[in-house]
TITI-497460 format. One record per atom (N, C-alpha, C, O, CB): residue in one letter; x, y, z. Coordinates in steps of 0.05 Angstrom, whole numbers, plus 5000, padded with zeros to 4 digits. Each point is the difference from the previous one (the first is absolute). Glycine has a CB too. Example, Ala and Ser with C-alpha at 12.3 -4.5 7.8 and 13.67 -1.06 7.14 Angstrom:
A526448865156
A498250245000
A501850245000
A502150005013
A494149775012
S503150444961
S501650245001
S498550225014
S501050225004
S501449654953
END
This chain:
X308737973993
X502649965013
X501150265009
X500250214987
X500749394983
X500150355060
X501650265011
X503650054986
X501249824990
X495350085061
X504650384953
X502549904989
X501450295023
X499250225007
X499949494926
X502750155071
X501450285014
X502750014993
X501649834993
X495750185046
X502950294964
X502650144986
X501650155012
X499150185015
X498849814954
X504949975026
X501550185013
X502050144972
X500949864981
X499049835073
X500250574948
X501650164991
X501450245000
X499050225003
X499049534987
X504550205007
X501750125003
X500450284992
X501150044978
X499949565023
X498050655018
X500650335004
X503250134992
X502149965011
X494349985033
X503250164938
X503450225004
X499350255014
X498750184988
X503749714963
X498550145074
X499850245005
X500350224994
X498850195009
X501349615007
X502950194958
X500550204992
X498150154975
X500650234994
X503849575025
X494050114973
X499350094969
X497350195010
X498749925020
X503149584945
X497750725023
X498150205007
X497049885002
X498750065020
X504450294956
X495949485006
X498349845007
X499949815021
X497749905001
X502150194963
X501849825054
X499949815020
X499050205024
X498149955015
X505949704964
X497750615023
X500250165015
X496950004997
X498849895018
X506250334981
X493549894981
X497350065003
X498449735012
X498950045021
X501650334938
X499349385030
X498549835011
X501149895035
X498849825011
X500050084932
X503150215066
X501249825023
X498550305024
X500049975024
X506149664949
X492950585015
X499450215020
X497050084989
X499350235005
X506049965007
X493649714978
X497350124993
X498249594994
X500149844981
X502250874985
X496649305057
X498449714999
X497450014982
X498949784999
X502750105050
X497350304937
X499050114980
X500449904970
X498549914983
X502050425051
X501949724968
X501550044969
X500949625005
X498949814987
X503950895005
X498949275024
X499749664995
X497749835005
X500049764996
X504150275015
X494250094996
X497849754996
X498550064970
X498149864994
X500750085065
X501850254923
X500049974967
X501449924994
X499949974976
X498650275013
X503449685020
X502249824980
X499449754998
X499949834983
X503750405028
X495849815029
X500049635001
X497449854982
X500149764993
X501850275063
X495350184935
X497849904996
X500849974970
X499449814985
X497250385054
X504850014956
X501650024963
X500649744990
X499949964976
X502850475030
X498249325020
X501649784989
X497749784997
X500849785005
X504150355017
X492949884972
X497149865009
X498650114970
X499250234997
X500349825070
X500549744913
X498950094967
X496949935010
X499949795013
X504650034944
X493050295041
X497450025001
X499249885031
X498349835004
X501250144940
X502350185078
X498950055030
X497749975004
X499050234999
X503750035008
X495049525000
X497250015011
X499750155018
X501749955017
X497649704974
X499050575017
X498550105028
X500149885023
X500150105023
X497150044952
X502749615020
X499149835027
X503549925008
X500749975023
X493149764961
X508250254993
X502349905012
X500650185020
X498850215007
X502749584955
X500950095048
X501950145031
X502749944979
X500749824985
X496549995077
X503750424945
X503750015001
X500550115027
X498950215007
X502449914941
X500249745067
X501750065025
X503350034989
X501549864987
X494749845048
X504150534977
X503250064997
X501450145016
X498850185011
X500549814951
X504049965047
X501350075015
X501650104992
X500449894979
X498449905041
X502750394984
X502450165005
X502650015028
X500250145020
X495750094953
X505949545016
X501449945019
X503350225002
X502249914991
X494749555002
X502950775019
X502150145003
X501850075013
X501250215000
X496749824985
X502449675034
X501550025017
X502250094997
X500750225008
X497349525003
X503650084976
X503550114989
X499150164969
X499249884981
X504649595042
X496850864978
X498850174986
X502250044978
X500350234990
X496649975048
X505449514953
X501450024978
X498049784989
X499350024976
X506050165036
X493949615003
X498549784983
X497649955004
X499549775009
X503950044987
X494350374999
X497249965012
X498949754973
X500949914978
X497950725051
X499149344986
X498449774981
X496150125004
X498650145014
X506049315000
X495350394964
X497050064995
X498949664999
X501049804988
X499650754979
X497649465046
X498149745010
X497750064995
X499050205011
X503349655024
X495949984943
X497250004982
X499449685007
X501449804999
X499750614953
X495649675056
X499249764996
X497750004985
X498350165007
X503649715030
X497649974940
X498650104973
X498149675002
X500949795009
X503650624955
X492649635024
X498349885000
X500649834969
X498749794995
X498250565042
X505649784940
X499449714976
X503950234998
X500750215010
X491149574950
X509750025023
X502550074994
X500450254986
X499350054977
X501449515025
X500750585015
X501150274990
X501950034974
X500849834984
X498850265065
X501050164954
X502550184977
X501050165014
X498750205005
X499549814954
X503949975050
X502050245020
X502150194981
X501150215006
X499249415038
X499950224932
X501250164984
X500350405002
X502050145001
X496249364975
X499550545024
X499550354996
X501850165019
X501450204996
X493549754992
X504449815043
X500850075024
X503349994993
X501250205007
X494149615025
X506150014957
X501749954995
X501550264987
X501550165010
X496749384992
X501150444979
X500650284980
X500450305016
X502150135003
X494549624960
X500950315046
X500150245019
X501749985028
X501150195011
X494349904968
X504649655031
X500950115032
X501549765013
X500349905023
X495250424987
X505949604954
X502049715007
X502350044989
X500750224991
X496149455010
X504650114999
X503249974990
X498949864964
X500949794991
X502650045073
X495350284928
X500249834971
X501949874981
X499949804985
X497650465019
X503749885000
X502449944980
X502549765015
X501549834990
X497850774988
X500349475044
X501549825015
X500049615008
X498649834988
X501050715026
X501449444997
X500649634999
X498949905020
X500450115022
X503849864958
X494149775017
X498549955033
X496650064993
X499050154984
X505850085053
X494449614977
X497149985006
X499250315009
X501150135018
X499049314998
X497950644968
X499550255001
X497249985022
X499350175016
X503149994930
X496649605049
X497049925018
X499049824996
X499249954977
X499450385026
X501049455024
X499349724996
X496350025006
X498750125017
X507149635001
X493750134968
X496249855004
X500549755011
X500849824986
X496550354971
X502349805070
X498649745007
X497249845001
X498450095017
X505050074999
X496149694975
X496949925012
X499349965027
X501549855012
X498349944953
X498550315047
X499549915030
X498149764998
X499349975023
X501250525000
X498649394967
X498149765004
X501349855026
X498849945021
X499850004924
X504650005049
X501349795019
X500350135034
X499749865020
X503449934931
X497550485049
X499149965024
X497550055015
X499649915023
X504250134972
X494550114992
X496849945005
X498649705011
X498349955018
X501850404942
X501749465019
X498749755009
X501149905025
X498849855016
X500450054938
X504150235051
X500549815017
X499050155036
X500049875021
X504549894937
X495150395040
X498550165026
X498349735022
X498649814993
X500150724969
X501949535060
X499549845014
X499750055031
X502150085009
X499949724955
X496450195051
X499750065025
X503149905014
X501349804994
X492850145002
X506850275026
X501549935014
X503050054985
X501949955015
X494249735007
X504650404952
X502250024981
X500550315009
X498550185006
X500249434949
X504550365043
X500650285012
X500750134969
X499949874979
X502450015078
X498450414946
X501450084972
X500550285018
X498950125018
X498549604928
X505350315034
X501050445005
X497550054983
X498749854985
X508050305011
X492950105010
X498250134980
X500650295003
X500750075022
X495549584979
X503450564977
X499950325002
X497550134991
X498749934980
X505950065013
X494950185019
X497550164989
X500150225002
X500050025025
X497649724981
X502450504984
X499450224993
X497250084996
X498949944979
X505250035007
X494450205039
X497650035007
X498850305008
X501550195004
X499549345007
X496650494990
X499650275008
X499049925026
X498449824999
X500750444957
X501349825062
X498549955028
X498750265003
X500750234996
X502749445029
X493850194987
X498450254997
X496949965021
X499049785004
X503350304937
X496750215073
X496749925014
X498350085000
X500150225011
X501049695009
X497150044972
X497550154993
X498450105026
X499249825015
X500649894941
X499850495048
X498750145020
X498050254993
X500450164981
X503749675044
X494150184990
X497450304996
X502450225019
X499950244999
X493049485006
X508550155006
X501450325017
X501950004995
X501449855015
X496850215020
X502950054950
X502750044996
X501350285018
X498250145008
X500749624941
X502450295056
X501050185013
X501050234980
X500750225008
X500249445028
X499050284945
X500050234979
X498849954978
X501249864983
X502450285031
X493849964984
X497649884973
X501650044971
X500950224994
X493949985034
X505449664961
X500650184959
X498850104991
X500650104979
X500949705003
X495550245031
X497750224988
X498650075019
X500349865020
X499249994939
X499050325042
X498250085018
X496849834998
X498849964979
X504350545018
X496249445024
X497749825004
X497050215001
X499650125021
X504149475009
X495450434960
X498050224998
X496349945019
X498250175000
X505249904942
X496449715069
X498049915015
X500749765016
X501749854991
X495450344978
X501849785052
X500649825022
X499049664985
X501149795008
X497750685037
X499549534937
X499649744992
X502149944980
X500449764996
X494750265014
X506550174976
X502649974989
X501949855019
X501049794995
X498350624978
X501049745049
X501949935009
X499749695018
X501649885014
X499650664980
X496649435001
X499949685019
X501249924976
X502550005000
X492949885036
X503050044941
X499749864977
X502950044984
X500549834983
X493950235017
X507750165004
X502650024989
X502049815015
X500349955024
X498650544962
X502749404986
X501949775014
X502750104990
X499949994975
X496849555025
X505550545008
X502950094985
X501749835000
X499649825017
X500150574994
X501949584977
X501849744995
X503150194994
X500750124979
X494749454993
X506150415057
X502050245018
X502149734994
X499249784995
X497750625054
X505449664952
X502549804989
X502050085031
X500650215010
X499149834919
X501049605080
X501350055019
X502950114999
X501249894982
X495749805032
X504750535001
X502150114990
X502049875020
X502450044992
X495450404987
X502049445041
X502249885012
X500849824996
X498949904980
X500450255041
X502249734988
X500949684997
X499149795014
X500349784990
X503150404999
X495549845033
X499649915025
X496549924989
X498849795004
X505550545034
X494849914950
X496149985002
X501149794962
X498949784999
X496850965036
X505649324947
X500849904979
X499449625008
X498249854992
X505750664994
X498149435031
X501149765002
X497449945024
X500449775008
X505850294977
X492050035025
X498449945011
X497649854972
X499449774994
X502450645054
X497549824941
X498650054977
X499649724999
X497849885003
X503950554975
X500749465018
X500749784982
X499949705011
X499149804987
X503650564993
X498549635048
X500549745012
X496450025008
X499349785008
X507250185015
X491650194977
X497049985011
X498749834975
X498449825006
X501150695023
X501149524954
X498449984974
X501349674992
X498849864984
X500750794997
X503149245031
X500949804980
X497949734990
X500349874979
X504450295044
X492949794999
X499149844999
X497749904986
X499149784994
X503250315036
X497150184966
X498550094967
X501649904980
X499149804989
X499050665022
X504649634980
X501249864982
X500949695001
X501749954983
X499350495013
X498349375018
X501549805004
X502449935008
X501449814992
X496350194987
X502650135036
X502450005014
X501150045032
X498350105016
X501550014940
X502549835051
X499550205032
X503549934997
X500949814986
X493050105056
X507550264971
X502150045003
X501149965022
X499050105020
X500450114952
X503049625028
X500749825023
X502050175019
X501350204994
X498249354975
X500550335051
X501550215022
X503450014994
X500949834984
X495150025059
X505750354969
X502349964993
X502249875008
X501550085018
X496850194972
X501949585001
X502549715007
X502650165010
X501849865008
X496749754946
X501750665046
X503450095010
X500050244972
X499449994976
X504049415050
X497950834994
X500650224984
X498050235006
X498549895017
X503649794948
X497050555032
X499450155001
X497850034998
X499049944979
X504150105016
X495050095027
X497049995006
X498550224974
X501250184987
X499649725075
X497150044935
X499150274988
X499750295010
X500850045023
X497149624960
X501450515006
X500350245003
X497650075031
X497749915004
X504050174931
X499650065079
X498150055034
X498550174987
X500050034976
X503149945071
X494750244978
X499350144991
X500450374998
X498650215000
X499649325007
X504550374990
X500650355006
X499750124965
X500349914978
X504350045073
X494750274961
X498350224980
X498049904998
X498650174987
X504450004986
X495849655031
X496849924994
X498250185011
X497849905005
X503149644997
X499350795006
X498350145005
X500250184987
X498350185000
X501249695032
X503050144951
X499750234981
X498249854976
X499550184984
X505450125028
X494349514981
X498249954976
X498450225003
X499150015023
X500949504972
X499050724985
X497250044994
X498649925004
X499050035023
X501650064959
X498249765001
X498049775001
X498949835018
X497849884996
X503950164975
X500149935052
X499449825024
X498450075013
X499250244999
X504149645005
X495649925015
X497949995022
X501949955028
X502550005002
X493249784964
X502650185050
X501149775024
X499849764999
X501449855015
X497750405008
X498949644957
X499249675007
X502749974972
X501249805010
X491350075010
X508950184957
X502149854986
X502550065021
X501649825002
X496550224944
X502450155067
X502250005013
X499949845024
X502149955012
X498850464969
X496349465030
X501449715014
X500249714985
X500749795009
X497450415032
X501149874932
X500349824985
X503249984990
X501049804990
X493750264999
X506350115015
X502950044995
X502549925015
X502049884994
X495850424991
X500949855043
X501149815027
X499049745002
X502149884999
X498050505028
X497949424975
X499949795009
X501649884964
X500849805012
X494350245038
X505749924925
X500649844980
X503650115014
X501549835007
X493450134943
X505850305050
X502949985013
X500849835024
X502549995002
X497450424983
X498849445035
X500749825023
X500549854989
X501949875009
X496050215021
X500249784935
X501249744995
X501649994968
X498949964979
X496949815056
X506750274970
X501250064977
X499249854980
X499049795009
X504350355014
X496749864949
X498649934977
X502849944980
X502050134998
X492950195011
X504149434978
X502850084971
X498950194976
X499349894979
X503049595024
X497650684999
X500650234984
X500650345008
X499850095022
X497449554956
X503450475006
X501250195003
X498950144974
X498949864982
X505149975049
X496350564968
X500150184987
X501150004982
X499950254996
X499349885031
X502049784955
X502550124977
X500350314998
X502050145004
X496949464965
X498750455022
X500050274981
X497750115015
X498849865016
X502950014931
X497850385046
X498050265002
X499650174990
X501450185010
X499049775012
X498150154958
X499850214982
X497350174993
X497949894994
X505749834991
X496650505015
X498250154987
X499750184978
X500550245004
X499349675030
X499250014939
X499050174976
X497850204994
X497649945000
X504049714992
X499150525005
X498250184989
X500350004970
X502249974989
X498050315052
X496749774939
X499549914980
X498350034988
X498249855005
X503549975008
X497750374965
X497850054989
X497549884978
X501149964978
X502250305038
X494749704984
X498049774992
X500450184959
X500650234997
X494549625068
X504550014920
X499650054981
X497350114996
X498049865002
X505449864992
X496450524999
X496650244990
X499950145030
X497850115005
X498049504956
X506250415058
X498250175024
X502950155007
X502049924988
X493349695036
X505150604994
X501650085013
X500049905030
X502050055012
X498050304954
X498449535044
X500249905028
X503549755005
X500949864983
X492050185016
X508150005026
X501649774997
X499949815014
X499150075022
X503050164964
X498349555014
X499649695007
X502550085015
X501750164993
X495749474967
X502650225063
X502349985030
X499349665001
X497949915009
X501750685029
X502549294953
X500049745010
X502549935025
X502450014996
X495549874952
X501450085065
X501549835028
X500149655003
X498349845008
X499650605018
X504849524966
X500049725000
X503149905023
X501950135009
X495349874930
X501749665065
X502449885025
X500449774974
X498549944981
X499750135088
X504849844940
X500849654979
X500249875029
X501250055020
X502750044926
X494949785049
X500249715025
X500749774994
X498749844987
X498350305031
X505949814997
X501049694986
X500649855025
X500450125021
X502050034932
X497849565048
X500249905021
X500049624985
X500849904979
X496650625058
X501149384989
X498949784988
X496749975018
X499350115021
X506449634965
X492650044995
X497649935005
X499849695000
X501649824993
X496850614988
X499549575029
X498749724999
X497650014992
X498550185005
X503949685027
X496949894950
X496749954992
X498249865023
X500249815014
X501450114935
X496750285047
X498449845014
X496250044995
X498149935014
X506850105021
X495450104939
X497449974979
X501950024966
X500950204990
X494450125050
X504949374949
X500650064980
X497650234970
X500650224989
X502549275037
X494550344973
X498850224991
X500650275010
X501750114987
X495449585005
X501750465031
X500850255003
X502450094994
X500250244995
X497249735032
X504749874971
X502550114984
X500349994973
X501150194988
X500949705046
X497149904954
X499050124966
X498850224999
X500550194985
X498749434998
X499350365031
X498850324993
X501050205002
X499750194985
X497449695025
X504850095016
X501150304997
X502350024984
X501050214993
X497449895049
X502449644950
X503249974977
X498950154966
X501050124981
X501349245045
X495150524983
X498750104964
X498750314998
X499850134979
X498449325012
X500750645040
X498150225001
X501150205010
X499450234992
X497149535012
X505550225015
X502150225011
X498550075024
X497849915007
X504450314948
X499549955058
X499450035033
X500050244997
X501750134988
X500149525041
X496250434983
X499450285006
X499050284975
X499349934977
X504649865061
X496150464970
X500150144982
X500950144978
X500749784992
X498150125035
X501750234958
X501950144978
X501649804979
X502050034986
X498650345052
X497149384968
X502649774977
X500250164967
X500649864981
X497249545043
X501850834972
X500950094972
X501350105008
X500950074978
X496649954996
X504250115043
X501050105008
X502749795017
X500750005024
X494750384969
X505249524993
X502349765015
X499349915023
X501950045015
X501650144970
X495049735024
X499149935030
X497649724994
X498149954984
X502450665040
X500649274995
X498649715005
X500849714994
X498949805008
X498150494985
X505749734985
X500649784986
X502149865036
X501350115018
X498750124908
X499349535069
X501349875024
X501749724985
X499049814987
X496650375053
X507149894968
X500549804990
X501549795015
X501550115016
X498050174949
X500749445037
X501649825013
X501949854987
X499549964976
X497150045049
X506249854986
X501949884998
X501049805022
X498850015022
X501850374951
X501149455023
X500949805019
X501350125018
X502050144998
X498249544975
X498250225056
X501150185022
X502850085012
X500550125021
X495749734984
X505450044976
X503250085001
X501350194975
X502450014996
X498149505027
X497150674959
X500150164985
X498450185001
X497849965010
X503849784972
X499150475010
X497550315004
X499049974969
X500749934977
X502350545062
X494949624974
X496549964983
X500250284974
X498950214999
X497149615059
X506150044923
X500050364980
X500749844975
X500350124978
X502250385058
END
């Protein structure tokens, strides 16, 4: 049985401060709440910080948690009110259905793997290296971000419906300052801006972060994408509701979550 969780961040307390800026340090907490964690399980978790008096923490755990600890260190304990609800997801897993709309949010790493990067992270030392080397470069705009993303939905079961009124997605200006870019994503950028999409950017952020036993540091680059979807592979969307999208899911990235399309997905 799946169970997902939301709980409630104090920003103020010195421990919150540490897990709300180091994606490192909260993904031990979140694994902390998981008594004899299998290898093979997945925890997907989010970090929702939009309004930065009331952030929330979103876990999706493979058998029923203990948020307690989390509580203690980087909650209101003592205080009155639901400190953190567990829901079961069975019910909406089952009810998934081709053609069913829902809001949904995701917090993701958008990212491309290429042999040419325009600035290597190491030096390639023979020409059969460098065919055979693949780098995995994180998109920094918003434009190659939200491209990233509307390319890939159909892998997940999904595709996102055009916009009924209100504000188009993001064009492609700055789409040449990405690093990382080519020419062939930046007309991938221009032709998904002609047909406006329901979703949009929320957030944008980048962490720097050090691995536990090394001095090297981890640079994660992540987009929140909320909007609404439509099914249109229910399997492929279990999968990605249970397996997460994309890269760095220890790292808060991949959990996708949905709500009734007259509510945001948190």
């Amino acid at each position: 049985m799946t169970y997902l969780s939301r709980i409630r961040i104090n920003p103020l307390r010195a421990e919150s401060r540490k897990l709300i800026t180091n994606p490192r340090a909260l993904h031990g907490a979140v694994t902390a709440g998981i008594p004899d964690l299998s290898p093979t399980e997945r925890i997907l978790w989010r970090l929702d910080s939009d309004n930065p008096r009331r952030p929330v923490l979103l876990v999706l755990t493979p058998t029923k948690p203990d948020w307690t600890h989390v509580v203690e260190q980087a909650g209101w304990p003592d205080a009155e009110g639901e400190h953190y609800a567990i829901r079961d997801y069975s019910p909406l897993l089952a009810r998934l259905t081709v053609g069913e709309e829902f809001a949904f949010r995701l917090t993701a790493s958008p990212v491309q793997n290429t042999s040419t990067p325009d600035k290597a992270p190491q030096v390639v030392k023979t020409a059969e290296e460098l065919h055979r080397r693949s780098y995995r470069l994180p998109h920094r705009t918003a434009p190659h971000q939200l491209a990233w993303f509307l390319q890939r939905t159909a892998r997940w079961g999904f595709d996102i419906p055009l916009v009924r009124g209100g504000a188009p997605v993001p064009s492609r200006e700055s789409a040449t300052s990405d690093a990382s870019s080519t020419s062939e994503p930046a007309k991938s950028v221009a032709a998904e801006s002609e047909a406006p999409r329901a979703v949009r950017i929320a957030d944008r952020n980048r962490h720097t972060f050090t691995k536990p036993g090394t001095r090297s540091n981890v640079t994660l680059t992540t987009a929140t994408f909320e909007g609404h979807l439509r099914i249109t592979d229910p399997n492929l969307l279990k999968t990605a509701l249970l397996g997460g999208i994309g890269p760095s899911k220890a790292y808060g990235c991949g959990l996708l979550t949905l709500a009734p399309p007259t509510r945001t997905a948190r």
